[in-house]
C-alpha positions in Angstrom: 27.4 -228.5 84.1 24.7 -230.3 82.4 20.7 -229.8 82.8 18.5 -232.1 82.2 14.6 -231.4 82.2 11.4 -232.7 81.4 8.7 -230.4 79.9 5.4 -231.3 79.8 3.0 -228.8 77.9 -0.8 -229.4 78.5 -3.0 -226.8 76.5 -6.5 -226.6 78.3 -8.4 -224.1 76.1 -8.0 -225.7 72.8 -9.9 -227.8 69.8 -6.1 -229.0 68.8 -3.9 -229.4 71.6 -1.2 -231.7 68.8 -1.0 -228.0 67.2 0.1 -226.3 70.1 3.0 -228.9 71.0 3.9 -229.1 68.0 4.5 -225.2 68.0 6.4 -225.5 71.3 8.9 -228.2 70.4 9.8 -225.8 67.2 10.0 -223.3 69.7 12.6 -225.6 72.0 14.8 -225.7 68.7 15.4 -222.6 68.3 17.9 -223.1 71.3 21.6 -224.8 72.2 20.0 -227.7 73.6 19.4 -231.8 73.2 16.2 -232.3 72.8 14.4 -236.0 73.2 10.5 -236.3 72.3 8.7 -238.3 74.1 5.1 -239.3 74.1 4.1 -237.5 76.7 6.9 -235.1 77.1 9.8 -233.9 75.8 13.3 -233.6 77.6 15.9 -230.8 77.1 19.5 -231.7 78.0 21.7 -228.2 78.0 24.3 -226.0 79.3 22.1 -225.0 82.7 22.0 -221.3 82.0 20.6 -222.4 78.6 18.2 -224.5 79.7 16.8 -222.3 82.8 16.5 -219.7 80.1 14.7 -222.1 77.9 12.1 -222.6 80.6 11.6 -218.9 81.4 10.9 -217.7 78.2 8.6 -220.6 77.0 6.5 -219.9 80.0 6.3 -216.3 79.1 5.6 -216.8 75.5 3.0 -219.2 76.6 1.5 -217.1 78.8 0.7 -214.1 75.6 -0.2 -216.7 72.9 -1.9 -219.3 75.0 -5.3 -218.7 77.2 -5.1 -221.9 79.4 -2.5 -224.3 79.7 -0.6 -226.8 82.6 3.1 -226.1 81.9 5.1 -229.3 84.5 8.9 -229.3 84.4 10.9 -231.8 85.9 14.3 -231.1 86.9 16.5 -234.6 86.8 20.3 -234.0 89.1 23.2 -232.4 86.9 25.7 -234.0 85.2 28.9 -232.6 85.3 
């Protein structure tokens, strides 16, 4: 089965917000997933185990490098 999300990172306590995405979406590379860039968001498109993983530990590493942030994720049906 195939996962498609939508990830929309929002730092809140930072002078250079483009910095921070940008250091996310090299982050989301680092897995076995599609990934689409958006303007406003970025979409993932993986194995569902990958991509529930994905979204697990980019909150966490979020949560110790970042002091503030919004993280939204939108889950679109599966494809299988």
């Amino acid at each position: 089965m195939t996962t498609i999300a939508q990830l929309t990172f929002i730092p809140l306590a930072t002078h250079n917000p483009t910095e921070k995405v940008q250091e996310l979406i090299e982050h989301l590379a680092q897995y076995d997933v599609k990934i689409e860039i958006g303007y406003l968001s970025s979409t993932v498109i993986g194995d569902t185990a990958t991509v529930f993983t994905l979204i697990r530990e980019v909150y966490e590493t979020m949560s110790l490098e970042q002091e503030r942030f919004r993280f939204h994720i939108e889950l679109l049906s599966p494809e299988k």
